[in-house]
C-alpha positions in Angstrom: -46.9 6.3 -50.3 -43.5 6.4 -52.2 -40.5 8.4 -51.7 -39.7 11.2 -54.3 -36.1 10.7 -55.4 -35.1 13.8 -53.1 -36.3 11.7 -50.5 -34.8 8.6 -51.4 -31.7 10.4 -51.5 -31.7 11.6 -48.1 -32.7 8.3 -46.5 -29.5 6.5 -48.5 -27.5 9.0 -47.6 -28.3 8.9 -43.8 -27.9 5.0 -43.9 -24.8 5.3 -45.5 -23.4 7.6 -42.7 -24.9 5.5 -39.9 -23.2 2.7 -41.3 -19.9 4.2 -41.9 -19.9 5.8 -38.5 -20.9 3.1 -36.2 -18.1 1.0 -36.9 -15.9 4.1 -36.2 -17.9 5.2 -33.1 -17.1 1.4 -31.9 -13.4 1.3 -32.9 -13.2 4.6 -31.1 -14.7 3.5 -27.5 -12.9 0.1 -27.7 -9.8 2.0 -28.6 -10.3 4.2 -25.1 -10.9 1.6 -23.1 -8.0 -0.7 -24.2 -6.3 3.1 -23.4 -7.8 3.4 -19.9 -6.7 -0.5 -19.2 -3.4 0.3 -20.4 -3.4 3.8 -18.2 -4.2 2.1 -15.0 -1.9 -0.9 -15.5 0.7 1.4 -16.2 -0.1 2.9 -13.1 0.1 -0.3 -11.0 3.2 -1.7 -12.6 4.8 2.0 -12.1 5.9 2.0 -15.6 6.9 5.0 -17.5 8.0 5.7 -21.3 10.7 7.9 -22.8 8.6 9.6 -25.3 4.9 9.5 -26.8 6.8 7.7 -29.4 7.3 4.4 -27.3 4.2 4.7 -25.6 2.3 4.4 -29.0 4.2 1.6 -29.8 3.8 -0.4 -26.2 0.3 0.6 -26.5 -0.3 -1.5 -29.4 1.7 -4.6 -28.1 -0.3 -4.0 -25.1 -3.0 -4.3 -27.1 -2.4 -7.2 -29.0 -1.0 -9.3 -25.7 -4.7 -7.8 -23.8 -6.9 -9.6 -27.1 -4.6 -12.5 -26.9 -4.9 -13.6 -23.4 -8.9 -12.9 -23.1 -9.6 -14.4 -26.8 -8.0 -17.4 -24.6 -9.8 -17.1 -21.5 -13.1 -17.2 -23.2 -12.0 -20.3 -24.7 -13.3 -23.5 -23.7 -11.7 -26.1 -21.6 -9.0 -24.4 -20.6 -6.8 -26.4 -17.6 -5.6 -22.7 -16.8 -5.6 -18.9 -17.3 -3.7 -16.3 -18.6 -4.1 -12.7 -17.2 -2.3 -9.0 -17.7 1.0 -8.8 -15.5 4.6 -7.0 -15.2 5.5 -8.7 -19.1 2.2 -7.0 -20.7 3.9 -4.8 -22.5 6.8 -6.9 -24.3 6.9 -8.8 -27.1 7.3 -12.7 -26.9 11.0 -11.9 -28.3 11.4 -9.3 -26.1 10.2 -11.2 -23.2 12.4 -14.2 -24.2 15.7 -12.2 -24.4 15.3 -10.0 -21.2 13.8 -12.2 -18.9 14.8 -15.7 -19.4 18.1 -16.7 -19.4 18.7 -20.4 -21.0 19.9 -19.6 -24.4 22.5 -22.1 -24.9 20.8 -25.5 -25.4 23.4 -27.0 -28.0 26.1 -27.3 -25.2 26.4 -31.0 -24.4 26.1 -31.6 -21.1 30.1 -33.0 -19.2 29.8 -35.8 -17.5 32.7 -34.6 -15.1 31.5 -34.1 -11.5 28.0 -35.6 -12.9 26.5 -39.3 -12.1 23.5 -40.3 -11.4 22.6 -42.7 -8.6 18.9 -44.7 -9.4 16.6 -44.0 -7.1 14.5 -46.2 -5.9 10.2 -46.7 -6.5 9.8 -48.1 -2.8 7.8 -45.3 -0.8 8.0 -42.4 -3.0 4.7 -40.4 -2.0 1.9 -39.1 -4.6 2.1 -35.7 -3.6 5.2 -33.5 -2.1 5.3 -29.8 -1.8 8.7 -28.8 -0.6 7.7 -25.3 0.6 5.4 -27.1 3.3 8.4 -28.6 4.8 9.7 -25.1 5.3 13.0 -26.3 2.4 11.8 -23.2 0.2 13.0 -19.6 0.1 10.7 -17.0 -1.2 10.3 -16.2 -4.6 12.7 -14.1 -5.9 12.8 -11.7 -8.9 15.3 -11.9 -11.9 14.2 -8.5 -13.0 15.9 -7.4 -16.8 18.8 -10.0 -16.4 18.8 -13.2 -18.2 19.7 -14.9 -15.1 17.2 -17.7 -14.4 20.3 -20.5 -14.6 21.4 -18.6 -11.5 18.2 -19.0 -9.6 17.3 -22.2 -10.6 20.4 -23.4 -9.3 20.6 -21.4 -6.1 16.8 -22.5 -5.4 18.2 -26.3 -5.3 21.0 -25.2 -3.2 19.3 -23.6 -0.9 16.5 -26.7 -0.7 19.1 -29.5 -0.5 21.2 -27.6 2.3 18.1 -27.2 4.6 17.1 -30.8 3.8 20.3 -31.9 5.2 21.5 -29.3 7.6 18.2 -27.9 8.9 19.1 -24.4 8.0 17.5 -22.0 5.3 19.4 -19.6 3.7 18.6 -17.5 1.1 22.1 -17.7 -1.2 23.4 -15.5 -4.0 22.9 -15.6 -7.9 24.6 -12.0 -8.2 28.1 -14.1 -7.1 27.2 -16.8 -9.7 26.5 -14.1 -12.6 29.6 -11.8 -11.9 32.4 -15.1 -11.1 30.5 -18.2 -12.9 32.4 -17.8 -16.2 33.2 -21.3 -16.9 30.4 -21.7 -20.0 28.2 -19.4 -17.8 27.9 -16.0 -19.5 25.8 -13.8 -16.6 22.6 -11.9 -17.9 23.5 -13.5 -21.0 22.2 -17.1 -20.1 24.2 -19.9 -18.7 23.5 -23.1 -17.0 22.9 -25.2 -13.8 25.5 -27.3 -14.0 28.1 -24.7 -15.0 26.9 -22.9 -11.8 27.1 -26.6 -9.5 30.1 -27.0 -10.7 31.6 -23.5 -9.8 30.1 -23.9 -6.1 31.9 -26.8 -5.7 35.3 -25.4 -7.0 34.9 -22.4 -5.0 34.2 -24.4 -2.0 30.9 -22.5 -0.8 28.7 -19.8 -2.2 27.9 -16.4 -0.3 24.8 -15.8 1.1 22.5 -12.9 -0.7 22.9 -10.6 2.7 26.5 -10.8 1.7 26.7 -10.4 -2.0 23.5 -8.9 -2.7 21.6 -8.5 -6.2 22.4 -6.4 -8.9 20.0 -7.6 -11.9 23.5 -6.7 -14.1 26.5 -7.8 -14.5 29.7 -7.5 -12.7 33.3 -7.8 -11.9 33.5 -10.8 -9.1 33.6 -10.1 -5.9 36.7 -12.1 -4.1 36.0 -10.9 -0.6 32.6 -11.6 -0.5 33.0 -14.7 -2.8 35.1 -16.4 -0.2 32.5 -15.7 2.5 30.4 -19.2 2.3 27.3 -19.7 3.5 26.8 -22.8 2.3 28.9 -25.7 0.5 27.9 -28.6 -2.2 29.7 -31.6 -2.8 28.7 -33.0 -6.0 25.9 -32.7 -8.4 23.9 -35.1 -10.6 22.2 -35.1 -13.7 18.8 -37.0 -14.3 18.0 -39.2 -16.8 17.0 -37.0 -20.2 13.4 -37.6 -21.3 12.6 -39.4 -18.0 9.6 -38.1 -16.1 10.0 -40.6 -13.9 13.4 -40.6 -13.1 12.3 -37.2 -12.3 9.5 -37.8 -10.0 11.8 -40.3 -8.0 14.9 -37.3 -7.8 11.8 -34.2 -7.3 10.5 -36.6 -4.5 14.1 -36.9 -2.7 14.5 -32.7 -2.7 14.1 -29.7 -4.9 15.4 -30.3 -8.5 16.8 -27.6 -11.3 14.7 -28.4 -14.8 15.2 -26.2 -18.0 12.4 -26.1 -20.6 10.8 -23.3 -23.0 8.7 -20.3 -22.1 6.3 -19.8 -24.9 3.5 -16.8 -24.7 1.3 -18.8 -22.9 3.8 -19.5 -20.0 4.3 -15.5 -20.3 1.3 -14.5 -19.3 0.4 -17.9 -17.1 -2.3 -16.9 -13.9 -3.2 -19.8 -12.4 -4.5 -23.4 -13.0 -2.6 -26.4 -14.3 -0.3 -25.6 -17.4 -0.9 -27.7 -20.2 -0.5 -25.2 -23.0 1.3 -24.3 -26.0 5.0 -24.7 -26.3 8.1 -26.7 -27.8 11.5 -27.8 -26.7 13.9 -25.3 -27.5 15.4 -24.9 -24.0 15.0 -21.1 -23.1 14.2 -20.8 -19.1 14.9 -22.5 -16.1 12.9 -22.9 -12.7 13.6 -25.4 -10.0 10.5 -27.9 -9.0 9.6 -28.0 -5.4 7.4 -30.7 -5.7 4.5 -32.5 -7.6 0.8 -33.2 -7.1 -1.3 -35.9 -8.0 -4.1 -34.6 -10.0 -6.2 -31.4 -10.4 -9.0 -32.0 -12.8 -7.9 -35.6 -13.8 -4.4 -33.9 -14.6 -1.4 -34.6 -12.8 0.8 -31.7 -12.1 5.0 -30.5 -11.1 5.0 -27.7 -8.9 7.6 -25.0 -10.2 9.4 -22.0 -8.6 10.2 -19.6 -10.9 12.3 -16.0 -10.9 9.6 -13.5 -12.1 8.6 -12.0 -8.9 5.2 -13.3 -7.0 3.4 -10.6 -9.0 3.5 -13.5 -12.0 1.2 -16.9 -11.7 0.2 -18.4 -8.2 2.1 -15.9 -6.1 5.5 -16.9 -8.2 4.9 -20.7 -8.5 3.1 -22.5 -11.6 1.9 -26.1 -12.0 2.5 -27.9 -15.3 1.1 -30.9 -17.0 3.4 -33.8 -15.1 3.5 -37.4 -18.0 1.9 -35.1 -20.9 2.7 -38.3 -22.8 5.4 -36.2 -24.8 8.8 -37.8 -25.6 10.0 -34.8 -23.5 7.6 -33.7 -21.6 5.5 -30.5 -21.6 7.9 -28.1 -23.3 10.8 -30.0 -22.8 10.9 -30.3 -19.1 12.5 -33.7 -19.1 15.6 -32.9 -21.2 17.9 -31.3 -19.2 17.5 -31.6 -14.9 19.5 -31.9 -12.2 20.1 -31.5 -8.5 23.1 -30.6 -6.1 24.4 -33.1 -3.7 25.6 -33.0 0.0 
């Protein structure tokens, strides 16, 4: 039987708001459940917010970063994940200037104090994990500082001086941010060597009991400066754009290595890294070892400074011979080591 034109009416008009509304209605509950997420990570990260103002607007980054990393977990073929941590909130500019460190890579690197001796093939192992050989502090936490330089090059202090002394201590990047000023430049970024060098020239570096961490910067310390817990002698620089120059010095003790933290390294979970990044040297973490292959893929082992909230409990395993000039995100550039 056919519709009068009243009829008609009514059914378009009752399509047209179902059609118009649903879209709405689904807008709506995904818009309250991105809102619950965000409540309840807020609640586990203990973070707060000034004003409604910058809560609408870490909301939406919040938002964009939560899309991001599961339009990437549903992906296909993934060597690793990304989830929601501590960095959720920030942008990949933000992240990059509060929580790195390494923003200096057009200083050449000084050949004073700085050799390096060729190591050699002849029993190097295919696997080493230097935590298992008890020559690794825990996993520490740069916090709002731009600081990584400092605990990258503390890390390989700390490994080297238990490698040849038999004692672990856990030593101070507060003393190299406030009195590391030669080319270092505290939350501001800095870099290994600058930080080798200054150990060196101060004769010993404090222990982090005795000149304890700020996550600012400061005026130095010369009382507890001059209280060494540990002492360096030289420091050597491997060969750029070498991963295997870096395997042989990695396999001899813990090594400082600078690369780039891209969006993907951000929000890194777990799983070999094999992701998208380039070489602009931005971070620095210190590897404590390597593995031979996970999934046909072999594998560093980093430490980094974000707190054991971030990756596997504070470490993260990237792509080792990526087949890149440089290595995945530019790990073979710049590393080095302190000596004893």
């Amino acid at each position: 039987m056919a519709l009068s034109l009243e009829k008609k009416s009514i059914v378009a008009l009752w399509f047209i708001y179902w059609t118009c509304t649903f879209p709405a209605l689904s807008r709506t509950l995904d818009e309250a459940s991105v809102g619950a997420t965000h409540e309840q990570w807020m609640a586990k990260q203990g973070r707060t917010y000034a004003d409604d103002a910058e809560k609408e607007k870490r909301f939406k980054i919040f938002k964009e970063n939560l899309e991001y990393i599961e339009n990437f977990n549903n992906a296909k073929n993934n060597s690793y994940k990304l989830g929601l941590n501590h960095f959720a909130d920030l942008t990949t500019k933000e992240f990059v200037a509060f929580h790195t460190g390494l923003g200096f890579s057009s200083i050449p690197r000084s050949s004073k104090n700085a050799s390096f001796r060729p190591l050699s093939l002849d029993d190097v192992p295919e696997s080493i994990d230097w935590r298992k050989k008890g020559a690794v502090t825990p996993v520490k936490q740069q916090g709002d500082c731009g600081s990584c330089w400092a605990f990258s090059a503390t890390a390989a202090v700390e490994s080297i001086v238990k490698i040849k002394t038999g004692k672990l201590i856990s030593l101070s990047e507060q003393q190299l941010i406030d009195c590391s000023k030669q080319g270092n430049y505290g939350c501001k970024g800095g870099w290994m060597d600058n930080a080798f060098k200054y150990i060196i020239e101060n004769r010993g570096i404090a222990s982090e009991t005795n000149y304890t961490y700020k996550e600012r910067d400061g005026t130095c310390n010369s009382g507890s400066s001059a209280m060494a817990a540990a002492q360096i002698t030289g420091y050597e620089d491997v060969p750029a754009n070498s991963e295997e120059q870096l395997l042989l010095a990695v396999a001899n003790q813990p090594v400082s290595v600078a690369l780039s933290a891209s969006k993907d390294f951000m929000f890194y979970e777990s799983g070999v890294f094999t992701g998208k990044c380039n070489t602009t040297l931005d971070h620095a973490v210190t590897f404590v070892g390597y593995g031979k292959t996970e999934d046909g893929i072999k594998y560093w082992l980093a430490k980094n400074s974000w707190g054991e909230k971030w990756g596997e409990s504070g470490y993260m395993r990237l792509q080792r011979d990526s087949g890149k000039p440089h290595g995945l995100c530019g790990l073979a550039k710049r590393a080095s080591y302190p000596t004893i």
